[in-house]
N, C-alpha and C positions, 0 to 999 in steps of 0.2 A: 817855520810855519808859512812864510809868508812865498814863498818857493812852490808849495803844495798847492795853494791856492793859484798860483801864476798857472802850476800846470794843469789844472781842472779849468781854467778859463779857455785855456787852448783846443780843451779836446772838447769840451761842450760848442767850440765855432767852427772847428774842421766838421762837425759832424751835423751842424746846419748848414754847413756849404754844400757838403754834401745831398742833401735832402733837395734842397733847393734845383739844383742842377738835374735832378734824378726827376723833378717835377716837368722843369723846363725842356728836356727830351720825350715823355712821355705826350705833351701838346705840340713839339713840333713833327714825334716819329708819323709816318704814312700807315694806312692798312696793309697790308701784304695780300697779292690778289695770287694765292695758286688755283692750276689748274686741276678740274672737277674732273677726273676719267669718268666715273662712274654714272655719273649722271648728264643728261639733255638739256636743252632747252636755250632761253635769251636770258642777257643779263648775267648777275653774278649772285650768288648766296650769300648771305653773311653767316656765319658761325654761331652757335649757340653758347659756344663757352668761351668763357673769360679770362685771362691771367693776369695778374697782375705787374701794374707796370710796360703792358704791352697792348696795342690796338685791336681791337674785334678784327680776326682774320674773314677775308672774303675770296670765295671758290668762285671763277671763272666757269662757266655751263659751257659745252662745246655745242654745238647744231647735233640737233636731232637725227640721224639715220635709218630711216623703220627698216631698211635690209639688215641692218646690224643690232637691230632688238633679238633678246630671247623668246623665242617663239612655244607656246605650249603643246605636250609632245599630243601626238594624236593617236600613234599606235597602237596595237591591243600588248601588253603585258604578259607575258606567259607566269601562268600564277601556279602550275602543275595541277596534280588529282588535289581532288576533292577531300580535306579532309575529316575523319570522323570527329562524332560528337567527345566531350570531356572523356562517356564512362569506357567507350570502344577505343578509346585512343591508347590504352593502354595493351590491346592484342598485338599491334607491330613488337612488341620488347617478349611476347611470348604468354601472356596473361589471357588466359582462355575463358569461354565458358565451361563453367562443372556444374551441374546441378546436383549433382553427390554430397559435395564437398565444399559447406558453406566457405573453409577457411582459404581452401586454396583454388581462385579463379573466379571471375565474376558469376552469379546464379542469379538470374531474373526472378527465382521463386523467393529470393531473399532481399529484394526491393535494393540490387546491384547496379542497376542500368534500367530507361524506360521500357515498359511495356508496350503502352501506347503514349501517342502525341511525342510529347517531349518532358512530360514533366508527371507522368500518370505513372503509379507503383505499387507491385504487387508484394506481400508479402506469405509467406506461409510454413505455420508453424505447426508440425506435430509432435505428440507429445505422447510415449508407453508410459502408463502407471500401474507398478502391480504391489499388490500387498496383501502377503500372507502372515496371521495373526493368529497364534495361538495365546486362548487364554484363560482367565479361572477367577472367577469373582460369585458373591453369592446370586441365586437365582430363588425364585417359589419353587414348588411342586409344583407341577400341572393340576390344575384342578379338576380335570376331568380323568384324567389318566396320567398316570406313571410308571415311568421306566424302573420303577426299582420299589415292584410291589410289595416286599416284605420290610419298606422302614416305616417307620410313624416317626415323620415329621415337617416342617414347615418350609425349613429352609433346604433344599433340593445342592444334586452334583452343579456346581457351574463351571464344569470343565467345558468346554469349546472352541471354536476356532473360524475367523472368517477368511476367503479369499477375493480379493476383488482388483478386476481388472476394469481400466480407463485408456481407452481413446481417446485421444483431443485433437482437437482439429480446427486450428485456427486460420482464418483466413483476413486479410487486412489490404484494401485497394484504398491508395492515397494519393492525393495530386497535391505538389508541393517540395518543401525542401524539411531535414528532419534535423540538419547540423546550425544552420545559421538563423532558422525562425520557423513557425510551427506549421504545419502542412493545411494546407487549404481549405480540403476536404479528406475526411476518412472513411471509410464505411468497414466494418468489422462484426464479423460471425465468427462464435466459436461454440462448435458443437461437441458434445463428449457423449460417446457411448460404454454404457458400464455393467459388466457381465461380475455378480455378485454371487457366491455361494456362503451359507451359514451353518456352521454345526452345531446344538447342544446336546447334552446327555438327556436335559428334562423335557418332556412332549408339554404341547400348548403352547410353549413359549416365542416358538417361532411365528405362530397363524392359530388366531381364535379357535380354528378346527381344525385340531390334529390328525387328521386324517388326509386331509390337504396336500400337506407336505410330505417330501419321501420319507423315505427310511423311518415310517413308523411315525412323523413326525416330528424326526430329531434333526432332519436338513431340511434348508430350504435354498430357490435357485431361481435367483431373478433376473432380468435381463434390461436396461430401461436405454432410452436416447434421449437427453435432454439439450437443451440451448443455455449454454451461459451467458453468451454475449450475443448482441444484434443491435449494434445499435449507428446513428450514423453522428459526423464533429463536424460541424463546422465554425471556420475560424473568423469571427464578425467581422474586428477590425486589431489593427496595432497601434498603440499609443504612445508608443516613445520610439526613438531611433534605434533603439536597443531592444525593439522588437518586445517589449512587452504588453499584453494582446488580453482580447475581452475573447472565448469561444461558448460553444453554445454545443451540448451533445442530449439527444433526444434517444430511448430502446433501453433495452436489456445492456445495463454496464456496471463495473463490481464498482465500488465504495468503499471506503475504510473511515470511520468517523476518527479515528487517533494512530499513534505511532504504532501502537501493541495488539488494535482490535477487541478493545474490552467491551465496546458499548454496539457496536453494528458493523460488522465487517462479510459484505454479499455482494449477488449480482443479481440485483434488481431491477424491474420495470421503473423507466424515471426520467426524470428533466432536469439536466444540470447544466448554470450556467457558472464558467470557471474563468482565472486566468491570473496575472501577476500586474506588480506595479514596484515603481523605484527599483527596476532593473534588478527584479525577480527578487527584491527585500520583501515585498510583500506580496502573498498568496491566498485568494479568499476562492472557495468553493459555498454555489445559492442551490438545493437540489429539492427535488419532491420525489420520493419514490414509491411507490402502490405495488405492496407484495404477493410476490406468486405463489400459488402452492409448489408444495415442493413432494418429489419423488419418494414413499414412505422407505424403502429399502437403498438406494444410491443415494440420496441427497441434495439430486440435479431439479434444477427449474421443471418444472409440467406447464408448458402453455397450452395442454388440451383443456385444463380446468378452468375455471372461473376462479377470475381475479381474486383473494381477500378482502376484505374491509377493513383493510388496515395501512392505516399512510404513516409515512415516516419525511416530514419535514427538517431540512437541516441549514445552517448558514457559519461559518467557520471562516478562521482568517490566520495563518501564518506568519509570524516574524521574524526573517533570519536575524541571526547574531543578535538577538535580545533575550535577556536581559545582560548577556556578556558576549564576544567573540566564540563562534564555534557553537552554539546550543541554539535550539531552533522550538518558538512557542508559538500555541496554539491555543487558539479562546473557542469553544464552539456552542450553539448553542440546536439545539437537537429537539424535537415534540413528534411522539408518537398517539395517535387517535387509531383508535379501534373501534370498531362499529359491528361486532360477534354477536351482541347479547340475543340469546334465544339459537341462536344455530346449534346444529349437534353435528358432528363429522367424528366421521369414522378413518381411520389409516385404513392402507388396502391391505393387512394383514387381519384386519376385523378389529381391533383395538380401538374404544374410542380417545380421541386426544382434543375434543374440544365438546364439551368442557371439560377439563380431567377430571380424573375419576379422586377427586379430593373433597374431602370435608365432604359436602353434598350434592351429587350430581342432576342438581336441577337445572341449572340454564348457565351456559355461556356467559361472559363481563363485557360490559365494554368498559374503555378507562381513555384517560387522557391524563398522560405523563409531560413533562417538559426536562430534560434534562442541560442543566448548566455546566458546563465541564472546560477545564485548563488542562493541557497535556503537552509537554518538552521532551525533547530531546536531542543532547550533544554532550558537548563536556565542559568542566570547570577545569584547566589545566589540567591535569592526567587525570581528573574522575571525572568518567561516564557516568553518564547521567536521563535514566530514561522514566516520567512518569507520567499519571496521569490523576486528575481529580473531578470527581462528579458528584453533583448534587441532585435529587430527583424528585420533584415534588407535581401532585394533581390529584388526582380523584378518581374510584372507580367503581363500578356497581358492586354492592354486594352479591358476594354467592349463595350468602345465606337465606338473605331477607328481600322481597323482592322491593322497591319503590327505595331500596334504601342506598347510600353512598358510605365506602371509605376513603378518607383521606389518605395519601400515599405522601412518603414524607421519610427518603432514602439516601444514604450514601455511599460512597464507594471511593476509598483510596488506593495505589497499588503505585511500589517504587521498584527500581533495578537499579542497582549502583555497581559500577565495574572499575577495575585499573590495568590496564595493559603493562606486562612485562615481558615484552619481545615476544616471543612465542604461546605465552600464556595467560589467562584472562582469568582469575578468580571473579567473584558476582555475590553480592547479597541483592536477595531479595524479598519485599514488605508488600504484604496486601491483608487489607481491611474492609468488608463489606459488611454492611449492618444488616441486623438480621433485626426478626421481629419478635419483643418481649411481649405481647399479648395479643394471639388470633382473633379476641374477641371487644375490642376496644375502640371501633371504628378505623384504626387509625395503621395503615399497612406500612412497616418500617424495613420491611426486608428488600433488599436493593437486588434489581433483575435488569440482566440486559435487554435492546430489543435481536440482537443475532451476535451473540459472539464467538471469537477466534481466537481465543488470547496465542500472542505469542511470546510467553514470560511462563518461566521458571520450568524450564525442559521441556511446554507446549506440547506438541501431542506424543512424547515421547514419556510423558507424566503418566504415572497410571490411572492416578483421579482424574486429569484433564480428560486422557482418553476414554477412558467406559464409562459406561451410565451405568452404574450399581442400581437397582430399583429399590424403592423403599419397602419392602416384605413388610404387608402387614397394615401400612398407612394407607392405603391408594395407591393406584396405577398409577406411579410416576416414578421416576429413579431422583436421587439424589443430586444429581448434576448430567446436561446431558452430554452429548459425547463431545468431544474438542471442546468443553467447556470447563470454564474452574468455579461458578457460582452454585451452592446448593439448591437453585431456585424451586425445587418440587415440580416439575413442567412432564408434561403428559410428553412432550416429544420436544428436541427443540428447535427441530422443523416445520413441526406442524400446530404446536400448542400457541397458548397465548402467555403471554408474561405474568409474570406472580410474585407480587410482593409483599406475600406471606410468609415468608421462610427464615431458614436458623441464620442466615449471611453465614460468613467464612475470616478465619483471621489464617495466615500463613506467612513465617519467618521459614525463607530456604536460604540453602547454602550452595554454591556448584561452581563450577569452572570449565573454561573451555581450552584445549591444550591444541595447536597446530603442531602433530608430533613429526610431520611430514608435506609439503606442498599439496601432495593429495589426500593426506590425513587427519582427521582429527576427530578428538574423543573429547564427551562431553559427560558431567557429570552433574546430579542435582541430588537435595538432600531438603526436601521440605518435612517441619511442623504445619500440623495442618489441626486444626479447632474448631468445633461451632462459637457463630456469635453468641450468641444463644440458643438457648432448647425447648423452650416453653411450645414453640408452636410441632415441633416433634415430640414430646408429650403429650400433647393434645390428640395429633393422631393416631398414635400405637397405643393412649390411655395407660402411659408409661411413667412413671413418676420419675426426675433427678436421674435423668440421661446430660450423663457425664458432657464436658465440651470437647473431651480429648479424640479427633477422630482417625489420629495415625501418623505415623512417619512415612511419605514417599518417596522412596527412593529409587532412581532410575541413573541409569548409564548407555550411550550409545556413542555408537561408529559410523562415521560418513566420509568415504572413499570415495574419490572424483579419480580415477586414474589419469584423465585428460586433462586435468586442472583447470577444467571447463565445466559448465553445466551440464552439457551433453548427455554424460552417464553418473549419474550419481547414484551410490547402493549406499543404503541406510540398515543397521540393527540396531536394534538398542533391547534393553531387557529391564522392567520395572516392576516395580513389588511396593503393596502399600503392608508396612507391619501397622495390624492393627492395634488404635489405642482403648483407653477403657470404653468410649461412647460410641466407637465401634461393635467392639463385645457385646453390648449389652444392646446392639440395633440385631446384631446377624448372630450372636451367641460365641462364646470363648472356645467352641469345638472345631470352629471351621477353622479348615487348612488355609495357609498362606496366598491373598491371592496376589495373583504375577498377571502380568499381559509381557509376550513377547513380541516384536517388531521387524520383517523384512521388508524393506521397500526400494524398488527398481524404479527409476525414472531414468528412462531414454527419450534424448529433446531433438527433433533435425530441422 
């Protein structure tokens, strides 16, 4: 032990001698003076950095030489040509201008490269739409004359057939950028001209006075130019670095209040102020729009007429990824004010459509609706998920009584639930709109939109969505109007005013969508279709215990893109409503099946 300790005294003093001595050179070593090439002047530098156990080095300065300074060059640089801007910079490699051919080569008409300035773009879009329609649903007799003098009855041939062609013509000049933040300024017109023919077997139907129209009264041949769009953006400010932005768009511009277009989906006169926030998480649209008459035969804007008195106020707000990952909701809140009461108008076919020709055609309503409504969609892990829910309450003149008010007091639900299996897409789908248990009770419970589009459960490939059936029998109104799914009773649903006096609608479908090919696919639907109720369609035919059953619609169609593009898309589809009992007993258990068949061409350049 005592050995161990001997040699631990040893090495703990060699190793303070050490130290010791390690000090004592450190105070008597000198600085080290080298010499500075690099640098001029008097004197010496000291060095900025330290080592340890070694003195602050110090740089010797040599004399100053201004002959032997770096002198700044003065020459001119040869910098070559001139090079082009970003979009033209790509001609050297061979990338040309086409205006043919949006896909291959740049095209100025497709906002490729500047027009003017540097940052000014044109864009332009036209658009063939043609569609030929054969089809067969019930119609009246003409009341003045008929095709087919030797029957005694009410409900007339409704074999016919429309054709209609659409020009479009968009035009879009913007200053800005469209990839990295929203363009400056926009300005956009879109004009569409639409050359319409109509056939039916029964005279009157087409034009108050059959005499009017050709062939006896049984075609008719219109021709209209309307504006859809005019309107001009501009982009106020951007609030975050991620470019999300307050803009402000003033003219004629479409709308969609929801994901599906059940409640107001147009292009209306208006002022919408729009834009995002938390990097496009949040999205709110504030608009006011003041409606136009519309085209009684095409369906386009008329700005030759005077305005409506009918506003549509709307304020809405977006939330990605809420209430989960993937699904996208929407709170909106919607009021439509009408200001009709006492006007009378006529369609240019001579038909009037305000006031319809319902219950009693004394004066025009006005009303004041508010509609509250929720509307998503995305998906919950593999189910799709697309709905919408509205609430509709206010007040409107009576039709009946003059000095008097109905309360309005409406809803409306409608679901789409899907699940993708690679190429194939089954779908149910749920809608619910309430209809009204008493015409005569103050109290109007049947739910109307202010301009809908649905695009749920086969959309205009539907054969209910697409025809307006008329009501034989009740008033001048059809049962729903055309591209529409609600039974509302409306004189037109262009030109009429809303009504929420009606049976509502209940519909469980069934369908699927099958991509049988890149440019293929076929689409399938199979809706039950029911009155909400019927009391206020007994009321009108003076019908007692009309059934709720009003048919099975069943429709199928083909949409071929051969370019796997927009460009050409050919559509058919073929739909048949089998009627159910409360059918029968609206149009009679004699009439033959009615069908609507479907071609449609759109070429886009």
């Amino acid at each position: 032990m005592d050995f161990k300790y001997y040699g631990l005294f040893l090495y703990l003093g060699l190793s303070t001698s050490h130290i010791v001595e390690a000090a004592e050179k450190q105070e008597n070593e000198q600085p080290a003076i080298i010499p500075a090439y690099l640098l001029c002047g008097e004197g010496v530098v000291k060095a900025e950095r330290k080592r340890p156990g070694h003195a602050v080095d110090e740089y010797q300065l040599r004399p100053c030489d201004d002959d032997k300074k770096l002198k700044p060059w003065h020459d001119t640089i040869p910098l070559g040509p001139i090079m082009p801007d970003r979009w033209r910079i790509v001609e050297a490699i061979g990338i040309n201008t086409n205006l043919w051919d949006p896909y291959s080569g740049h095209n100025p008409l497709k906002g490729d490269l500047p027009i003017w300035g540097k940052d000014w773009f044109y864009n332009l879009i036209a658009v063939s739409d043609t569609v030929v329609e054969p089809r067969n649903f019930p119609v009246p007799v003409g009341v003045a004359t008929t095709s087919r003098p030797d029957t005694l009855d009410t409900i007339g041939s409704g074999e016919g057939s429309v054709f209609s062609q659409s020009f479009i013509v968009e035009q879009v000049l913007y200053q800005g950028d469209t990839t990295f933040r929203p363009p400056d300024y926009e300005f956009r017109l879109t004009t569409v001209f639409n050359f319409n023919q109509v056939n039916f077997e029964e005279r009157g139907l087409l034009n108050i006075n059959p005499s009017i129209s050709s062939n006896e009264g049984q075609k008719r041949t219109d021709k209209f130019l309307g504006i859809q769009a005019a309107f001009f953006d501009k982009h106020l400010r951007n609030v975050s670095e991620r470019f999300d932005f307050d803009s402000l768009r003033v003219g004629i511009q479409p709308f969609s209040s929801d994901f599906r277009g059940f409640l107001f989906q147009d292009s209306q006169l208006g002022i919408r102020l729009f834009g995002n926030r938390d990097n496009n998480i949040f999205q709110y649209n504030i608009a006011w729009f003041r409606r136009l008459e519309k085209d009684t035969n095409s369906g386009l804007n008329d700005i030759s007429q005077r305005l409506r008195d009918d506003d549509v106020y709307t304020a809405n707000l977006y939330w990605q990824d809420f209430p989960v990952l993937g699904f996208v909701s929407q709170a909106s809140v919607t009021y439509n004010r009408n200001r009709e009461k006492g006007q009378v108008e006529y369609d240019q076919n001579g038909f009037i459509t305000r006031p319809a020709s319902l219950f009693e055609e004394r004066f025009s309503r006005d009303y004041d609706v508010t509609y509250l409504g929720y509307s998503g969609d995305g998906h919950f892990g593999r189910l799709n998920v697309s709905a919408s829910a509205y609430y509709a309450v206010g007040e409107q003149t009576s039709s009946r009584y003059r000095d008097q008010k109905d309360g309005i007091e409406a809803y409306f639900l409608a679901s789409e639930l899907s699940v993708d299996f690679d190429w194939f897409r089954p779908k149910l789908s749920l809608l619910w709109a309430s209809g009204d248990d008493d015409p005569f009770d103050n109290t109007a419970k049947g739910f109307d939109a202010i301009f809908e589009n649905p695009q749920f459960a086969g959309a205009d490939t539907s054969f209910f969505i697409r025809q307006n059936v008329p009501l034989i029998g009740g008033g001048g109104v059809s049962l729903s109007g055309r591209n529409g799914i609600l039974p509302s009773l409306k004189s037109s649903k262009e030109q009429g005013q809303s009504n929420f006096i009606n049976p509502g609608l209940r519909m469980i479908g069934v369908g699927f969508d099958a991509d049988i090919l890149p440019e293929l696919r076929v689409s399938m639907n199979l809706n039950q279709l029911w009155f909400d109720d019927t009391h206020v369609l007994e009321s009108l035919r003076q019908q007692s215990s009309i059934n709720k059953n009003l048919g099975q619609d069943i429709s199928t169609s083909l949409i071929w893109r051969p370019y796997q593009s927009q460009n050409i898309v050919a559509r058919l589809s073929l739909a048949a409503l089998v009627p159910g009992k409360g059918f029968d007993q609206l149009y009679g258990s004699e009439y033959s099946l009615p069908y609507s068949v479907l071609f449609n061409l759109i070429i886009t350049y």
